[in-house]
KOLMIKOL-286592 format. One record per residue: x, y, z of N, C-alpha, C, O in turn. Coordinates in steps of 0.2 Angstrom, whole numbers, padded with zeros to 4 digits, always signed. Example, Ala and Ser with C-alpha at 12.3 -4.5 7.8 and 13.67 -1.06 7.14 Angstrom:
KOLMIKOL-286592
+0066-0028+0039+0062-0022+0039+0066-0016+0039+0071-0017+0042
+0064-0011+0035+0068-0005+0036+0064+0000+0039+0067+0006+0040
***
This chain:
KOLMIKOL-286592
+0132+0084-0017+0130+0084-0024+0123+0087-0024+0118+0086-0021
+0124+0091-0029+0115+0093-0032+0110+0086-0032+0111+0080-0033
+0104+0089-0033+0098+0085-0033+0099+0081-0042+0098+0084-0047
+0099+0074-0041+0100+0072-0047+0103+0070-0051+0102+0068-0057
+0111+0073-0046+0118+0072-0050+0119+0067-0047+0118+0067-0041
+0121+0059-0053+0124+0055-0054+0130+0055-0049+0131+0053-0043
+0133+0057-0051+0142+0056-0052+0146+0065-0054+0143+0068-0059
+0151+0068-0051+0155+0075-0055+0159+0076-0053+0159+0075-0047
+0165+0077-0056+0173+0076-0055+0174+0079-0062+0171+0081-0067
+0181+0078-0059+0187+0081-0068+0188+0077-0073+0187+0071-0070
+0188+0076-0076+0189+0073-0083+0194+0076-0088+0191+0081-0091
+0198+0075-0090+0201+0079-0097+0200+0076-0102+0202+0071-0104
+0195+0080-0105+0192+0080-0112+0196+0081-0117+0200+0085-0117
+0195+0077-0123+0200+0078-0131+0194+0084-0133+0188+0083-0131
+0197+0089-0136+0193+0094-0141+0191+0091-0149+0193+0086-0151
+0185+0094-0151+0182+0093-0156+0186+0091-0163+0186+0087-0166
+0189+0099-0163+0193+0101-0167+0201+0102-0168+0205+0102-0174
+0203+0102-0164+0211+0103-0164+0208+0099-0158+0204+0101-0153
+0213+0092-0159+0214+0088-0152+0218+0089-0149+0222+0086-0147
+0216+0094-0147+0222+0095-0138+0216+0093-0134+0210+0093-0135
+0219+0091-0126+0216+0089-0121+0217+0093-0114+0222+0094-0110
+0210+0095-0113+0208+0099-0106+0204+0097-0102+0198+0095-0103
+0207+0098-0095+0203+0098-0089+0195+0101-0089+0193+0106-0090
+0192+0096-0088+0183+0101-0088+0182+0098-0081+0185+0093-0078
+0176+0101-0080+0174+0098-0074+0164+0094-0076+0159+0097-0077
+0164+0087-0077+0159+0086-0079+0154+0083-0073+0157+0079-0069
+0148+0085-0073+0142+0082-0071+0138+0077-0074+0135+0078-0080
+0136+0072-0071+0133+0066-0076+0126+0066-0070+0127+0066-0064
+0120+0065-0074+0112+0066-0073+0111+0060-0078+0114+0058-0082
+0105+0059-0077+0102+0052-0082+0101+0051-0087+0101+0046-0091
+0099+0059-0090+0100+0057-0097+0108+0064-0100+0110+0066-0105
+0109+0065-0096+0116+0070-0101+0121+0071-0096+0120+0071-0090
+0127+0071-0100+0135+0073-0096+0137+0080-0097+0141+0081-0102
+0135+0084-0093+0137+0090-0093+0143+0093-0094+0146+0092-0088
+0148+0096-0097+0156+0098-0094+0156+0106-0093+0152+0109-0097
+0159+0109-0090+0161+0117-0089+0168+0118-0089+0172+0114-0088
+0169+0124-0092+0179+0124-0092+0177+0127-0084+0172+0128-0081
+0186+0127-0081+0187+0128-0077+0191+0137-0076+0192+0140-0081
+0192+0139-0072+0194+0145-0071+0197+0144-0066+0193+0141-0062
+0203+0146-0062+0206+0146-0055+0204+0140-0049+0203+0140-0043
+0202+0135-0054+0200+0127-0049+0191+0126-0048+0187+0121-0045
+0190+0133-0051+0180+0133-0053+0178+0132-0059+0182+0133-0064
+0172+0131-0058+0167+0129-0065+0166+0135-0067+0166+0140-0063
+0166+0136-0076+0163+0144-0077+0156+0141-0080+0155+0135-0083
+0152+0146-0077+0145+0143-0081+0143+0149-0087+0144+0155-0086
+0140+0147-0090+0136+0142-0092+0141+0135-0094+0147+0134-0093
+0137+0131-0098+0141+0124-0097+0145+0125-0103+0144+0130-0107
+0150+0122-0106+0153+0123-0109+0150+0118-0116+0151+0119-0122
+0147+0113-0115+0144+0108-0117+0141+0104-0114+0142+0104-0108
+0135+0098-0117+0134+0094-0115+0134+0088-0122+0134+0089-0128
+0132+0081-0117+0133+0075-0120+0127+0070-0119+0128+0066-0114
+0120+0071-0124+0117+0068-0124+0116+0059-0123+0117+0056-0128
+0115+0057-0120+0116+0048-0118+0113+0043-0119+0114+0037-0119
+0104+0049-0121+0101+0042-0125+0105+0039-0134+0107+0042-0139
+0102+0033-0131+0107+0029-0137+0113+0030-0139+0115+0029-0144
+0118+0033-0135+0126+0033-0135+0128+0026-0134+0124+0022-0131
+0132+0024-0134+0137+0020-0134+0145+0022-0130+0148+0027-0129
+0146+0016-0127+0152+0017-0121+0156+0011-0123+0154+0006-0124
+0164+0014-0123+0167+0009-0123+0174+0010-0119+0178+0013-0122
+0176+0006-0113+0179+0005-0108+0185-0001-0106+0183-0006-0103
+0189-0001-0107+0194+0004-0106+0194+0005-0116+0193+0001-0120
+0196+0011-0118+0199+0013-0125+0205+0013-0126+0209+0016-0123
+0208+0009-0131+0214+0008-0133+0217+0011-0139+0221+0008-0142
+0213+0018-0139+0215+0022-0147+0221+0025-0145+0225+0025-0150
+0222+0028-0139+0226+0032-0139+0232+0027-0136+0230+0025-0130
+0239+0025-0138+0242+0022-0132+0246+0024-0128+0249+0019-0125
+0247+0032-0127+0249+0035-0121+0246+0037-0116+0249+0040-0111
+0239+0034-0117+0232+0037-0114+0228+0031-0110+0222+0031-0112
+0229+0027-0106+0227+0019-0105+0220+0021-0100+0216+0017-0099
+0220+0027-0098+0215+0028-0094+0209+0032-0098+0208+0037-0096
+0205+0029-0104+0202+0033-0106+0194+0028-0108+0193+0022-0108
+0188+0035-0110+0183+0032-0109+0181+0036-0116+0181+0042-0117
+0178+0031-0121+0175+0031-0126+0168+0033-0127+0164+0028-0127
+0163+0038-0130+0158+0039-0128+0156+0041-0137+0159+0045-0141
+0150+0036-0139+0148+0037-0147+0142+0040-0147+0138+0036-0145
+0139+0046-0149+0133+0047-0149+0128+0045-0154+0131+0045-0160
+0120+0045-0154+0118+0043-0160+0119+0046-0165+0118+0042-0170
+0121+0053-0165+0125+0056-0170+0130+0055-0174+0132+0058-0179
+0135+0049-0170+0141+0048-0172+0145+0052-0170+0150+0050-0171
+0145+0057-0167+0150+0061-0163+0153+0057-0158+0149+0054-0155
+0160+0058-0156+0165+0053-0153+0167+0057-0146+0167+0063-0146
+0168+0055-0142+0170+0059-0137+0174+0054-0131+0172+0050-0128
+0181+0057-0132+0186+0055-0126+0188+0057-0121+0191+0062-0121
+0187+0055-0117+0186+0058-0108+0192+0053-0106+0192+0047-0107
+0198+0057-0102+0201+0054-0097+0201+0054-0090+0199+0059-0087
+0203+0049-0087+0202+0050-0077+0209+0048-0076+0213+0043-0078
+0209+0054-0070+0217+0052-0066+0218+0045-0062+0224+0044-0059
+0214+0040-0062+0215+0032-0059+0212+0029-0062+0208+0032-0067
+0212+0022-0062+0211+0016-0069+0201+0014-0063+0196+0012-0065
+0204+0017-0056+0198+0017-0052+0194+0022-0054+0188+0020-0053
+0195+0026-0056+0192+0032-0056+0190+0031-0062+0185+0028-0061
+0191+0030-0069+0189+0028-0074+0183+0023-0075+0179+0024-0079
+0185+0017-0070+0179+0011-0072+0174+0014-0066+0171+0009-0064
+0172+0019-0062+0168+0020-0059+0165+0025-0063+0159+0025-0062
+0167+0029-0068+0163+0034-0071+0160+0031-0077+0155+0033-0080
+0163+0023-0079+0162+0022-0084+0155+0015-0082+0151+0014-0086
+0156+0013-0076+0149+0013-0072+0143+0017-0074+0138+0015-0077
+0144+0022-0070+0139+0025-0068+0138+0030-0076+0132+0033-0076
+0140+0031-0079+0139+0031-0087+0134+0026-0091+0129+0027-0094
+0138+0021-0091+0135+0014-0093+0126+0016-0090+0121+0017-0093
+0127+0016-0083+0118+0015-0079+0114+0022-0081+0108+0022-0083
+0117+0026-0081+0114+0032-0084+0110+0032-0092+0106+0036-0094
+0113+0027-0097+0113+0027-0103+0106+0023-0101+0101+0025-0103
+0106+0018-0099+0100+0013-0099+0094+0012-0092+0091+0008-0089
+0096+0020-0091+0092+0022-0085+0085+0021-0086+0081+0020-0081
+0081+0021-0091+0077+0021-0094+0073+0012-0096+0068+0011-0099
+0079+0006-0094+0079+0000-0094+0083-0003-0088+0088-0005-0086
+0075-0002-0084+0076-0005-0075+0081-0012-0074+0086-0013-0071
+0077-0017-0080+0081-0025-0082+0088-0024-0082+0092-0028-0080
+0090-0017-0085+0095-0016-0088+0099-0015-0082+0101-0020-0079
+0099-0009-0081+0103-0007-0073+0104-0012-0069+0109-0012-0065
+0098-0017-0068+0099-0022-0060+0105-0027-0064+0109-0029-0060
+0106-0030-0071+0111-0033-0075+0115-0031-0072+0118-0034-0068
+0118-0024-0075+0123-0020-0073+0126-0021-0066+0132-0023-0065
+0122-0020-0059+0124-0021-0055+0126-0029-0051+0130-0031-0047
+0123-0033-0056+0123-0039-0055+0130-0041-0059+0133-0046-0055
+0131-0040-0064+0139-0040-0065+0144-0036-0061+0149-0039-0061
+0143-0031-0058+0148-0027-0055+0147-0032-0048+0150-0029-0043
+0145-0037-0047+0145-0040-0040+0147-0046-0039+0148-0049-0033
+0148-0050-0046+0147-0056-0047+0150-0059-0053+0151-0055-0057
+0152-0066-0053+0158-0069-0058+0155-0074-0063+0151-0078-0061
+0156-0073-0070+0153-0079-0073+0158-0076-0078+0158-0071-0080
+0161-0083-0078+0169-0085-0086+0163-0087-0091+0159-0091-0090
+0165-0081-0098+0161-0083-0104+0162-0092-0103+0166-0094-0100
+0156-0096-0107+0157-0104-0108+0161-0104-0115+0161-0099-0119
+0165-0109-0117+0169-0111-0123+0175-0107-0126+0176-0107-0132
+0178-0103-0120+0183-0100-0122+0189-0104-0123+0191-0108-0120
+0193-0101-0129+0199-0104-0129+0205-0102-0127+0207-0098-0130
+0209-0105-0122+0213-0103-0120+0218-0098-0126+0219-0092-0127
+0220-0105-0128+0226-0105-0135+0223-0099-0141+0228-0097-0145
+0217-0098-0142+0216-0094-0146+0218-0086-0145+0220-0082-0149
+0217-0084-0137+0220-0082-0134+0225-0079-0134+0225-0073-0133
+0230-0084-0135+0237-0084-0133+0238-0080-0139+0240-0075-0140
+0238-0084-0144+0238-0082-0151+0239-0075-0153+0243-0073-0156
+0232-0072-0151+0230-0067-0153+0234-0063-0148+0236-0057-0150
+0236-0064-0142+0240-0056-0137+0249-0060-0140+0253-0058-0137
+0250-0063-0145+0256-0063-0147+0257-0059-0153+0262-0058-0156
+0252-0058-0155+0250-0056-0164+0254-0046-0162+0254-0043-0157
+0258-0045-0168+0262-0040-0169+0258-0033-0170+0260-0027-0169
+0253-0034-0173+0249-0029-0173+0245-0027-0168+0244-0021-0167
+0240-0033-0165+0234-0030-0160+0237-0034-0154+0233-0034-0149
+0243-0038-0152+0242-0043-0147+0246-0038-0140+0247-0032-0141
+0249-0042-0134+0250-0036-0130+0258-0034-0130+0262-0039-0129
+0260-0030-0132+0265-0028-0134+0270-0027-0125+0268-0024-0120
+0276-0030-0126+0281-0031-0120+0285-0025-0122+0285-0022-0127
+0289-0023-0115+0293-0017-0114+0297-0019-0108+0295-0022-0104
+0304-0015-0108+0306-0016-0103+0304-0012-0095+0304-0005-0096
+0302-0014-0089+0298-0011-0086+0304-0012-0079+0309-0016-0079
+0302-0006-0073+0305-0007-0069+0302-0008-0060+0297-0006-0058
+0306-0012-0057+0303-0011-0050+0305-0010-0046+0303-0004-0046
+0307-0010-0042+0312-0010-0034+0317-0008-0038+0321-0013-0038
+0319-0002-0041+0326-0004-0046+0330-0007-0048+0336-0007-0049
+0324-0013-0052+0326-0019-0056+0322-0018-0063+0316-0017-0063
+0327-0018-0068+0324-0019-0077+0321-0026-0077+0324-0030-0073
+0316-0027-0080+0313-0032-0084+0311-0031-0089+0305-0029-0090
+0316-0035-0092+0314-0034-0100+0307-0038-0104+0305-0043-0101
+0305-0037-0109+0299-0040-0111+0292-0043-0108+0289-0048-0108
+0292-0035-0102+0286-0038-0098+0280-0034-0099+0279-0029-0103
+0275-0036-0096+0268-0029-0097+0266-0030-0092+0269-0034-0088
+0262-0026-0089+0257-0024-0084+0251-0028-0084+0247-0030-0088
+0251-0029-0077+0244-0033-0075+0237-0030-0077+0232-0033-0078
+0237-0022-0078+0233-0020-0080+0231-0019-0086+0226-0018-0089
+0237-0019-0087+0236-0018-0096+0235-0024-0101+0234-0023-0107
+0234-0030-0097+0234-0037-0099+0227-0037-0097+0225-0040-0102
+0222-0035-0092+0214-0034-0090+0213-0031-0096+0211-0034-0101
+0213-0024-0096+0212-0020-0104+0211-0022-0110+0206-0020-0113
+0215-0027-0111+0217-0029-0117+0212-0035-0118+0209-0036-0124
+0211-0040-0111+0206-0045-0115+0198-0041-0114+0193-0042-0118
+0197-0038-0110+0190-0035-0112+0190-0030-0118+0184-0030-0121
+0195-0025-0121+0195-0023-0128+0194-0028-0133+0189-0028-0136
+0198-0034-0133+0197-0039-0137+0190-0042-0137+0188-0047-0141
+0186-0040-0132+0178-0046-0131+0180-0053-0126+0175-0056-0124
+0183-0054-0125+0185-0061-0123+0184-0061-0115+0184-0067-0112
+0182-0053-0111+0179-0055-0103+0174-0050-0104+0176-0046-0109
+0169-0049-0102+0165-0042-0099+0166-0039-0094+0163-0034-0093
+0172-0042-0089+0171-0036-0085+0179-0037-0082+0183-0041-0084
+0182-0033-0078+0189-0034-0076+0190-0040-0071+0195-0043-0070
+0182-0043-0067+0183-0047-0064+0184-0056-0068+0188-0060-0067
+0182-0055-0070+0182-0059-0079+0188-0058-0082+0190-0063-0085
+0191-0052-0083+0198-0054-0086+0204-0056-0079+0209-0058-0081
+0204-0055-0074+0208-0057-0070+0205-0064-0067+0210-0067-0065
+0202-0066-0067+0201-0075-0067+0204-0078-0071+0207-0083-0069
+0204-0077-0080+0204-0079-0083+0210-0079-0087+0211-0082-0091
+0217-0071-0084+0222-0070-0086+0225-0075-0080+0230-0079-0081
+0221-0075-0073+0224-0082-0068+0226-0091-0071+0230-0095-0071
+0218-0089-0075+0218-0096-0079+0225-0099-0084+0227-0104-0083
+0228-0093-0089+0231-0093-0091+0239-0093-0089+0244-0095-0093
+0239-0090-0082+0244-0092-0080+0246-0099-0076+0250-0103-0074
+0240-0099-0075+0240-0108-0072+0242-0112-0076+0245-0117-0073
+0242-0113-0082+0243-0117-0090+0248-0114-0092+0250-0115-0098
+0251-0110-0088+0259-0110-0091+0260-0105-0098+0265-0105-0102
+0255-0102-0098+0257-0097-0104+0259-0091-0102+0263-0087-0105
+0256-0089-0096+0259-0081-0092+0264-0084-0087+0263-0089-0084
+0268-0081-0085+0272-0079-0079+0274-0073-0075+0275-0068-0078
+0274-0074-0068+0275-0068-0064+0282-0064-0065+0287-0067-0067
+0282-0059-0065+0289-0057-0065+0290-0051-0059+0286-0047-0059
+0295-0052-0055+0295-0048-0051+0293-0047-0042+0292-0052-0040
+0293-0044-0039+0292-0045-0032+0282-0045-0031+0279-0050-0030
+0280-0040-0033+0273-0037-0033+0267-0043-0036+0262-0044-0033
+0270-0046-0043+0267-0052-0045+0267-0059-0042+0262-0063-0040
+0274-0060-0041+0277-0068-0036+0272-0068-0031+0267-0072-0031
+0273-0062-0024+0266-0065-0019+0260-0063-0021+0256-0060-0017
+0258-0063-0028+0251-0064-0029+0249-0069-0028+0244-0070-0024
+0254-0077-0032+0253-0083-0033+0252-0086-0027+0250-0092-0027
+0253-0083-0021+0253-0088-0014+0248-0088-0011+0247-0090-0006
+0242-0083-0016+0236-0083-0014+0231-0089-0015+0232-0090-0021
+0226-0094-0013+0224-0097-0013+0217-0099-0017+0214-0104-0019
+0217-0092-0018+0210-0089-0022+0211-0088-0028+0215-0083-0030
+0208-0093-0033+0211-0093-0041+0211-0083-0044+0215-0081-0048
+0205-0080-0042+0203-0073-0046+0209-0068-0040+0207-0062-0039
+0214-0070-0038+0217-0066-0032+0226-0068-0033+0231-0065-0031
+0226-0074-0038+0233-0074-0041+0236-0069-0047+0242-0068-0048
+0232-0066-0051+0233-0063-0055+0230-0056-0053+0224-0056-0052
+0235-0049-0053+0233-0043-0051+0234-0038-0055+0239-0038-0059
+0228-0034-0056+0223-0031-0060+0228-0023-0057+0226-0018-0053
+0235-0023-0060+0239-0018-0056+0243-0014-0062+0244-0017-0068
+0245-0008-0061+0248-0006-0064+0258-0006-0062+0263-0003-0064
+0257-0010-0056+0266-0010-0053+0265-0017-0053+0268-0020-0048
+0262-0022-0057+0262-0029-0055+0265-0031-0065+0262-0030-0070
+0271-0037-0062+0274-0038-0069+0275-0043-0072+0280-0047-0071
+0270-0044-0080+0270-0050-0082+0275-0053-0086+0279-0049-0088
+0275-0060-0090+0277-0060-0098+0275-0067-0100+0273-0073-0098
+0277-0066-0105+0276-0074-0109+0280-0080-0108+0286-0080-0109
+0277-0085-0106+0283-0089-0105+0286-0090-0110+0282-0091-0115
+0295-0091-0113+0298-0092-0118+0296-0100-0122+0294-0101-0128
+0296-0103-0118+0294-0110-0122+0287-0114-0121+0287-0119-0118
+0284-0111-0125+0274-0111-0123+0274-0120-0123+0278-0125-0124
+0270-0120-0122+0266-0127-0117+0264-0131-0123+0260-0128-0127
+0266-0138-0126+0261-0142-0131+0254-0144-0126+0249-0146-0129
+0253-0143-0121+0249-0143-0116+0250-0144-0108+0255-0142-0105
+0244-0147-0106+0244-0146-0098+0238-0146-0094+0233-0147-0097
+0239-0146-0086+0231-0146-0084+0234-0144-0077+0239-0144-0074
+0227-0141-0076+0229-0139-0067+0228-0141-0063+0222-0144-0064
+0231-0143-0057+0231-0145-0051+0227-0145-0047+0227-0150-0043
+0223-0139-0047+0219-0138-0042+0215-0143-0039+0213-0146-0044
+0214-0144-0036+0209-0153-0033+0213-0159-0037+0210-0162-0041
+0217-0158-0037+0218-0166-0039+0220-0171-0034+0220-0170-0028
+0221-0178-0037+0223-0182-0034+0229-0184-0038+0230-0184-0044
+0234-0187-0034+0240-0191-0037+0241-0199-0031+0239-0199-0025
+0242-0202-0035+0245-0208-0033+0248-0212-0038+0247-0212-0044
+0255-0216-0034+0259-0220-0038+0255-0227-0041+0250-0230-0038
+0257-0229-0045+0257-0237-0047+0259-0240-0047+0264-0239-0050
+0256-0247-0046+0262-0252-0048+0264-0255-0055+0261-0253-0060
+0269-0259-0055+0267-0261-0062+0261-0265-0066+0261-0265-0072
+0257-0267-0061+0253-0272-0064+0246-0266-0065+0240-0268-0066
+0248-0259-0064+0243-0254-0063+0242-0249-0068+0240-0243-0068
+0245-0253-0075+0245-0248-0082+0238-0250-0083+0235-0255-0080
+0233-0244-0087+0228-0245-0089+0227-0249-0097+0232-0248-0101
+0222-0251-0099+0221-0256-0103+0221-0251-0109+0217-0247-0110
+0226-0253-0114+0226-0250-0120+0231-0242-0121+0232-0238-0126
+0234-0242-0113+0240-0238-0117+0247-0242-0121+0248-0247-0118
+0250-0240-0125+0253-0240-0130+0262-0239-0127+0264-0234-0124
+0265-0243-0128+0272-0241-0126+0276-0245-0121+0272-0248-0117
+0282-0245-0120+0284-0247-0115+0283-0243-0108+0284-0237-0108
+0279-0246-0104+0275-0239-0098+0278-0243-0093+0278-0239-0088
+0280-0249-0090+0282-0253-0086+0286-0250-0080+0292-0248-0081
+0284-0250-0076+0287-0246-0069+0288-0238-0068+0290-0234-0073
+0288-0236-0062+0287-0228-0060+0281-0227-0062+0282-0221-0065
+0278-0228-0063+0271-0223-0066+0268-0221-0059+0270-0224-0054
+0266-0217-0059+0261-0211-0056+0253-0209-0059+0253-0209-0065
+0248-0208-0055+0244-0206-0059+0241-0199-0055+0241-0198-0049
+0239-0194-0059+0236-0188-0058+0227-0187-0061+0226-0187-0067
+0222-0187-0056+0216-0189-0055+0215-0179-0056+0217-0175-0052
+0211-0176-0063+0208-0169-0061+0203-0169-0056+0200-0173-0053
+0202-0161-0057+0196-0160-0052+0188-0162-0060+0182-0164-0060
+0193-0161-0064+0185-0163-0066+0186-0171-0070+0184-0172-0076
+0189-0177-0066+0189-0184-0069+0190-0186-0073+0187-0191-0075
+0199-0182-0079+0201-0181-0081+0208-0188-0079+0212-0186-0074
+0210-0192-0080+0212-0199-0079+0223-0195-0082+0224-0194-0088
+0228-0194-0079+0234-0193-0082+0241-0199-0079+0244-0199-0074
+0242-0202-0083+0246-0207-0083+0254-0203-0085+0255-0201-0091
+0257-0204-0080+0264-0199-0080+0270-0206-0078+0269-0210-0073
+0276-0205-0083+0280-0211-0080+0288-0206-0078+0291-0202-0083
+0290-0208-0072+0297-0204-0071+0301-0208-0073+0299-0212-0077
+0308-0208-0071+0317-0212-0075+0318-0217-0069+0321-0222-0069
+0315-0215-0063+0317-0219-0056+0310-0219-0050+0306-0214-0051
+0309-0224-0045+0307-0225-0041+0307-0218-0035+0303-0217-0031
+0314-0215-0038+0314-0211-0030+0311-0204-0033+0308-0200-0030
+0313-0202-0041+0310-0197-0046+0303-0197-0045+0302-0191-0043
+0299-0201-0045+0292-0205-0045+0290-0202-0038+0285-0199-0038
+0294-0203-0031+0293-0201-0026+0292-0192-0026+0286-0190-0027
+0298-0189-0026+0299-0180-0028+0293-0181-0032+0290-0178-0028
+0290-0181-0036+0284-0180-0040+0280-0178-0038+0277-0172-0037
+0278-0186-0034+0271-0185-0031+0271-0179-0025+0267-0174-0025
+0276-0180-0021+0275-0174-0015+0276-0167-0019+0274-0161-0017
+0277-0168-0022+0280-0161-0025+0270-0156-0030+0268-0150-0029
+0268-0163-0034+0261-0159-0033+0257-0162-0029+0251-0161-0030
+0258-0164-0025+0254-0165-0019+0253-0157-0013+0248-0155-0010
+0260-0153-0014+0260-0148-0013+0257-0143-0014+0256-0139-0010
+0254-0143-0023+0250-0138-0027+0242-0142-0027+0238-0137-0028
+0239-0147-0025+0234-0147-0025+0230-0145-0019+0224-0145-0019
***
């Protein structure tokens, strides 16, 4: 690469005027994203445009167009709007990277942020699961199911793993992909997502909570049909049986025999009663396998 360039590859650019969408070949420098039309797989020069970046705005991934999943949103202080697509969802968040750093090249604090989110994890604090939910069921902006296929299998009412990353960082709810695939984990641990399909199932057998849910565009999700009045996860927990004389003071009800108790990882107290002694047994082994 030349002295200075960023980042340069293809991008298929929307026109100004008549939105059709063409192949350019664009150059990004610290303060401007250069494009050139192409001619027989070359740059024509001079440039065909460029894209001032002080005070621009970026917004990554763009969900205006929705045939278009791979796009990068660019607002200048002008208000002039500019949509750049990339042939990979990898190729996309790397230009959208190094766009992002180029804009705030001129705020050192900023840039090392930047790098410091692309290396590192922190779940917004006080997020709602359920509000969530709510909102990717909603018929207008929520995430829309389709039937999808795999190994030469239909599944009906499914989305994409990537299109579920998308959608919560479009929504505000993560800042980064590594942040919505934690936290699309989170939700399927609590029983609102489920896997569908060969590519999803051995996600789950991974151990690593941000490595259950994949950030794929062949990976198959959906809602579960009969959402959860609640729940809690497993992960570190303890279980042990009780005896009768081992109900705690001040539960309510006939509770007398099989009970079980389920201890969270954050000391979270769950009093569970089965129909039998040997029911009561299958229980405990059964999450004693998932914690």
């Amino acid at each position: 690469m030349e002295d200075g360039v960023l980042k340069e590859g293809f991008l298929v650019k929307r026109g100004h005027i008549v939105h059709n969408w063409k192949a350019r070949w664009f150059i990004l420098r610290q303060n401007t994203l250069v494009y050139y039309k192409l001619e027989g797989g070359r740059r024509v020069t001079p440039p065909k445009g460029r894209i001032l970046l002080d005070g621009c705005t970026i917004t990554c991934p763009c969900l205006e167009y929705e045939n278009r999943p791979l796009l990068i949103k660019l607002k200048t202080q002008t208000s002039t709007e500019y949509f750049l697509e990339a042939c990979s969802r990898e190729e996309r968040d790397a230009w959208a990277f190094e766009i992002t750093g180029a804009i705030h090249a001129g705020q050192p604090g900023k840039v090392q942020q930047l790098h410091s989110l692309r290396n590192s994890f922190k779940l917004p604090p006080h997020i709602s699961l359920h509000r969530i939910v709510d909102k990717m069921h909603d018929s207008n902006t929520g995430i829309r199911s389709s039937p999808n296929m795999e190994q030469g299998s239909t599944y009906k009412k499914t989305f994409l793993g990537s299109s579920l990353v998308d959608w919560l960082i479009s929504n505000s709810f993560t800042a980064s992909r590594l942040e919505a695939v934690t936290l699309a984990s989170m939700l399927m641990e609590e029983n609102f997502l489920r896997p569908v399909g060969v590519r999803s199932m051995g996600a789950i057998r991974s151990g690593d909570l941000a490595e259950q849910f994949l950030d794929d565009s062949t990976a198959l999700y959906t809602f579960e049909e009969n959402r959860p009045v609640g729940g809690f996860s497993l992960r570190g927990s303890l279980v042990s049986a009780l005896e009768d004389n081992g109900v705690p003071t001040g539960v309510k009800g006939n509770v007398q025999g099989n009970l079980f108790k389920v201890i969270t990882k954050d000391d979270t107290h769950y009093y569970i009663q089965a129909s039998s002694k040997a029911e009561r047994a299958e229980w405990i082994e059964a999450i004693k396998k998932l914690t």
